[in-house]
C-alpha positions in Angstrom: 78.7 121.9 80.8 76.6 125.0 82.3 77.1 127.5 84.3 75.7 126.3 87.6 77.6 123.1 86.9 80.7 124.4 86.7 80.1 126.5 89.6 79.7 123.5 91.5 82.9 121.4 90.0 84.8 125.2 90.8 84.0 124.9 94.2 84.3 121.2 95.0 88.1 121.4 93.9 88.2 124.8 95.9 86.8 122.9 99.0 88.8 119.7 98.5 92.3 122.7 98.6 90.7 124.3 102.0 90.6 120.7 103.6 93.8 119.0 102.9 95.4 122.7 103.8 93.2 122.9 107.0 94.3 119.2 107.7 97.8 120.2 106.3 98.7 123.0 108.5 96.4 122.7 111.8 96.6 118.9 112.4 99.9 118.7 111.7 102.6 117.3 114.4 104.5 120.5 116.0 107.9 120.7 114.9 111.0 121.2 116.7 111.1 125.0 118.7 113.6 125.8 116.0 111.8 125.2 112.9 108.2 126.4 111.5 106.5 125.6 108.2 105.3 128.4 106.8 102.9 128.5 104.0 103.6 130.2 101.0 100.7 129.3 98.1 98.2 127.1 96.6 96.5 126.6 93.4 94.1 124.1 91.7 95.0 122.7 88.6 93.2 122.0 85.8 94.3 120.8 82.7 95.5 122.9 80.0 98.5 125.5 79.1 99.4 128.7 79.8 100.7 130.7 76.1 104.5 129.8 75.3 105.4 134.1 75.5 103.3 133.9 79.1 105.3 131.2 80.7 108.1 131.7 83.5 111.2 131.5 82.5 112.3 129.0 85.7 109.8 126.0 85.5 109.7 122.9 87.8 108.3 119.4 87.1 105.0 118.4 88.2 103.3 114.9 88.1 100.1 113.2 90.2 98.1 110.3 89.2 97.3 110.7 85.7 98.6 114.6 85.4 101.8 115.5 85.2 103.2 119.0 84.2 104.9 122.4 85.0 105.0 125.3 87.4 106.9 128.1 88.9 108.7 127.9 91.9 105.9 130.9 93.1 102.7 129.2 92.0 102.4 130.3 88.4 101.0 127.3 86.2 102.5 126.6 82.4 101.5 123.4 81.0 99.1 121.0 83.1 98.1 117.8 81.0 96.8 114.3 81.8 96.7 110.9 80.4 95.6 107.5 81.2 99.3 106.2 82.7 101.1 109.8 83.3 103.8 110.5 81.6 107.9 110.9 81.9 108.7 114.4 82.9 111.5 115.8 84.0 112.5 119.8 84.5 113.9 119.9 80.8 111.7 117.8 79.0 108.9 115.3 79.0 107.5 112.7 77.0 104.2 112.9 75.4 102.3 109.3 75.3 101.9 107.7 72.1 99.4 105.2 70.9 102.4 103.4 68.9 104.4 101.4 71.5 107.8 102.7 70.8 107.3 105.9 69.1 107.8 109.0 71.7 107.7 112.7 70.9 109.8 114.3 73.5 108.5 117.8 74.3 110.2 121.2 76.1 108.0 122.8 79.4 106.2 124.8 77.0 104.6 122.2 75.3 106.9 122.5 72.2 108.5 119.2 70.5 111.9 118.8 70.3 112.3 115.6 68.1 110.6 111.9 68.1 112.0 109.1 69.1 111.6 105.6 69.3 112.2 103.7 72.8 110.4 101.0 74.4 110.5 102.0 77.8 111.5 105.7 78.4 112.0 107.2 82.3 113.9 109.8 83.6 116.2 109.5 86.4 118.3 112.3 88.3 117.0 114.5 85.1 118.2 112.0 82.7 116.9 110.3 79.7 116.7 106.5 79.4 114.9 103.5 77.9 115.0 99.8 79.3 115.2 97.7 76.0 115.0 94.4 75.2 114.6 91.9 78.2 115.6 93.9 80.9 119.1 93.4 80.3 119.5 96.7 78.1 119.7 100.1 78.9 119.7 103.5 76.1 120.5 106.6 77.0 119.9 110.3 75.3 121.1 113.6 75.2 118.6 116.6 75.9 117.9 116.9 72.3 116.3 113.0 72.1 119.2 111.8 70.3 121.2 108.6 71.1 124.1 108.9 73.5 124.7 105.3 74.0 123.6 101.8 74.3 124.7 99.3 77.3 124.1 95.5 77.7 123.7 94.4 80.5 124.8 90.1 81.5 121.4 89.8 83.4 118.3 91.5 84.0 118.1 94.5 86.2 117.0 94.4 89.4 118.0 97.4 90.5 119.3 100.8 88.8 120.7 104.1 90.0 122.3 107.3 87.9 124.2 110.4 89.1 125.5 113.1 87.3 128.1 110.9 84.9 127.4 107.4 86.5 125.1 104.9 86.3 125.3 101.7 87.6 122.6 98.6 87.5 122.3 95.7 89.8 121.4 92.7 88.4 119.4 89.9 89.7 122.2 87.4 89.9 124.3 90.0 92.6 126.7 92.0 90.0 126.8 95.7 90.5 128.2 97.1 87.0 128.9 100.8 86.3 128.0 102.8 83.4 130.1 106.3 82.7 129.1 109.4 80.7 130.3 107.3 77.4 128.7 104.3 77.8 131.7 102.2 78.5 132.1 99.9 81.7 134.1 101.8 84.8 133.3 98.9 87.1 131.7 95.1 87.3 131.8 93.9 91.1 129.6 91.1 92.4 129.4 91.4 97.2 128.9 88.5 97.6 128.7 87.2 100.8 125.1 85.4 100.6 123.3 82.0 100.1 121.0 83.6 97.0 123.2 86.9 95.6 120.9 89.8 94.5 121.0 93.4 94.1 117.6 94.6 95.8 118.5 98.3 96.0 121.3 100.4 94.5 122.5 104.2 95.1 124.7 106.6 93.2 126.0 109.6 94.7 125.4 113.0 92.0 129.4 113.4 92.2 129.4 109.4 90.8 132.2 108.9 93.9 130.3 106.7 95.6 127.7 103.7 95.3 125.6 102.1 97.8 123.2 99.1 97.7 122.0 96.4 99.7 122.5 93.0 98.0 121.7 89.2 98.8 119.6 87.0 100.8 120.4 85.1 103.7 122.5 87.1 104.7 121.9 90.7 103.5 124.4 93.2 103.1 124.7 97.0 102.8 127.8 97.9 100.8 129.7 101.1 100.0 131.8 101.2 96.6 134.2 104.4 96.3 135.8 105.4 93.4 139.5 105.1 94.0 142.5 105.9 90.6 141.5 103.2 88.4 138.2 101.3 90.1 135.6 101.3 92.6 136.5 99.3 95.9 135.2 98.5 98.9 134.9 101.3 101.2 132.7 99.9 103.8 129.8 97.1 104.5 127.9 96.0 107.4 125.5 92.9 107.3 121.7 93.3 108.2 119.2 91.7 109.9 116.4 92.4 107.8 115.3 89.6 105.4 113.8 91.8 102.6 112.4 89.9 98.9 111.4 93.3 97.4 113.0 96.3 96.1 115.1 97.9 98.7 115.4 102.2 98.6 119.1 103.0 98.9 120.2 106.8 98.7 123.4 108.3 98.9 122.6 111.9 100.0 124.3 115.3 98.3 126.8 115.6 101.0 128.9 112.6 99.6 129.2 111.2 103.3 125.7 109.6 104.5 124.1 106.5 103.1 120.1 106.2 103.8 118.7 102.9 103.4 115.1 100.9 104.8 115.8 98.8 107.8 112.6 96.8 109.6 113.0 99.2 112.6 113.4 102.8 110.4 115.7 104.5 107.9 119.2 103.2 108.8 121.9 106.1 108.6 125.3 104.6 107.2 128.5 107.0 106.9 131.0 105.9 103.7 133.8 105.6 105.4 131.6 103.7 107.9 132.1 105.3 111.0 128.2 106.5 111.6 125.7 103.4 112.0 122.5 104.8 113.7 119.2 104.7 113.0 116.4 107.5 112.5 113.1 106.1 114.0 110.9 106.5 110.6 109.0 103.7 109.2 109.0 103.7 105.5 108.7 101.8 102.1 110.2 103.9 100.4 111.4 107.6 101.2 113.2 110.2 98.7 115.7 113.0 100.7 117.3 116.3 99.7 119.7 118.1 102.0 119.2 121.9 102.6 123.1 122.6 102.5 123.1 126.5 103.7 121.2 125.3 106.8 122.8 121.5 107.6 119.1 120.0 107.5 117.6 117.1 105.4 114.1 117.0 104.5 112.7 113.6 104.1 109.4 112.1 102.4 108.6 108.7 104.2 105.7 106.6 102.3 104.2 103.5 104.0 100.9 102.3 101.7 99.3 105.4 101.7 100.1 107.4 104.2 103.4 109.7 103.9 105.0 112.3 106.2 107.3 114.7 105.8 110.1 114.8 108.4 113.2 117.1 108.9 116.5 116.4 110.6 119.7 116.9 111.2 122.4 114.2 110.6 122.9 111.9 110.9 119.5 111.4 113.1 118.3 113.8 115.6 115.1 114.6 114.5 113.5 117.8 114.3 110.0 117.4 113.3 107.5 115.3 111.2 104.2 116.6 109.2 101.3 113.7 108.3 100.4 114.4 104.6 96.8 113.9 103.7 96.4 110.8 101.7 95.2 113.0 98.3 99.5 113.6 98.5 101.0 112.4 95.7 103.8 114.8 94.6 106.1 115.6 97.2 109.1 118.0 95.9 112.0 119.8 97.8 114.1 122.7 96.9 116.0 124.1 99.8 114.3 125.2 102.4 111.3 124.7 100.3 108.7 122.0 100.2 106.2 121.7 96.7 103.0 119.2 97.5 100.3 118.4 95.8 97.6 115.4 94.4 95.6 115.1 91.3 93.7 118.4 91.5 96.1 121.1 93.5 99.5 121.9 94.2 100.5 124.0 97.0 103.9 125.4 98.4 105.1 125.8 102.4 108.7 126.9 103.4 110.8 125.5 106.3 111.6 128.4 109.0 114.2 128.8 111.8 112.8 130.6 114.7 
């Protein structure tokens, strides 16, 4: 490539950061007169490494598209790479694609391999390793090193799946909710119920593994809350919907271990464990992720319908306190406290939540 050329590629990705930050930040809806977003930083990315000596110590995930990587939580790049399906990353580790279709080399922030594995189907969820094996119906999971930490079978195919810190429970297609713990061995098998064709369509652990959450069956379906009592996991609460959903359904039981989110036709629905809160906060979404900003009692929430997405704070259960359009180039969405990390294919940049 010469010079002039990559003059002109420099200052197309430039331009394309000045527009969707200009869009970003100007055309954005005005929050609440409590709360500003504040810009911090932003940086393109282009693919490569920083040294190993050079990187900072505190790395976070990154991943967009085809590129997926690491940065610091004040803009500093380590490792940006790219390949034709992404890749599994998480903060601790990733998984560098293979051209052999169970052989996996799992890989530190710094671009240094810890072991290789073999797995069919690797993801990360809640920071931990997994494979799906066999037909669905089997589920591996690692230690940080890439070593085996156990091996579940499941009596059906998954339809749904969830993991907290030292649970993990699937949902199978034929409506049983079974739970997983830190050893592999079966805490719980529970099927709701309560419907002409029983399904799991979405399925939520809490971090503490306390509670579980999901939304089962069709004709009629159900939101059901699981708590973890001396022995089991019973029923602590359950309402029936009205919506009549044939896909995955996004269930979330939020950090607080007290408030349920799940998709309704008409918003987020807002569901207490105990079941004492049933409202409704007036976001349309397919699907929606949610991290709660403890020190200041107020969620952040990422709301994706096809592709537009938004960002929109509140405090619970639903009194809103502002919502930001992302540009459609947004494709990583990250919070961290009162912090929010965006970013698409070609930039990433950083904006902090305010009180006034």
């Amino acid at each position: 490539m010469n010079e002039g050329k990559e003059r002109r590629v420099t200052f197309s990705v430039l331009g394309t950061i000045v527009v969707i930050l200009v869009y970003f930040f100007v055309f954005a809806e005005p929050l609440s007169a409590e709360l500003s977003a504040v810009p911090q930083w932003k940086v393109a990315l282009g693919v490569g490494a920083a040294g190993t000596a050079s990187a900072p110590a505190e790395l976070l995930a990154f991943a967009a598209g085809n590129r997926y990587g690491y940065f610091s939580p004040d803009g500093e790049l380590a490792l940006i790479a790219e390949a034709q399906t992404g890749a599994p990353v998480a903060d601790t580790s990733y998984i560098e694609p293979s051209s052999a279709k169970t052989a996996a080399v799992l890989r530190n922030p710094r671009g240094e391999e810890i072991t290789k594995f073999t797995a069919a189907l690797p993801f990360y969820a809640s920071g931990r390793l997994f494979s799906a094996e066999g037909d669905g119906t089997a589920l591996i999971a690692y230690d940080e090193y890439g070593s085996k930490a156990w091996s579940y079978s499941f009596p059906c195919q998954l339809g749904a799946f969830s993991a907290g810190d030292q649970l993990v429970v699937g949902g199978t297609v034929d409506g049983w909710l079974e739970g997983v713990d830190a050893r592999g061995q079966n805490v719980f098998s529970f099927a709701p119920g309560g419907s002409r064709l029983p399904v799991v369509l979405g399925v939520g652990v809490s971090r503490s593994g306390n509670w579980v959450a999901a939304v089962t069956g069709i004709d009629r379906q159900r939101l059901i809350v699981l708590g973890r009592g001396a022995h089991d996991y019973r029923v602590a609460s359950h309402r029936y919907l009205e919506s009549d959903f044939r896909e995955p359904v996004r269930v979330i039981v939020m950090e607080d271990d007290r408030h349920v989110l799940y998709r309704r036709d008409d918003g987020i629905g807002v569901w207490s464990v105990d079941g004492s809160i049933d409202t409704v906060l007036p976001v349309r979404a397919d699907t929606f992720d949610v991290a709660l900003d403890d020190s200041r009692g107020i969620a952040y929430l990422v709301a994706r319908r096809g592709r537009k997405s938004e960002i929109v704070a509140f405090r619970l259960p639903a009194t809103l306190l502002g919502r930001i359009a992302l540009p459609d180039s947004s494709e990583f969405v990250r919070f961290s406290g009162s912090s929010v990390y965006i970013g698409g294919r070609t930039w990433l940049a950083r904006f902090d939540f305010m009180e006034d």
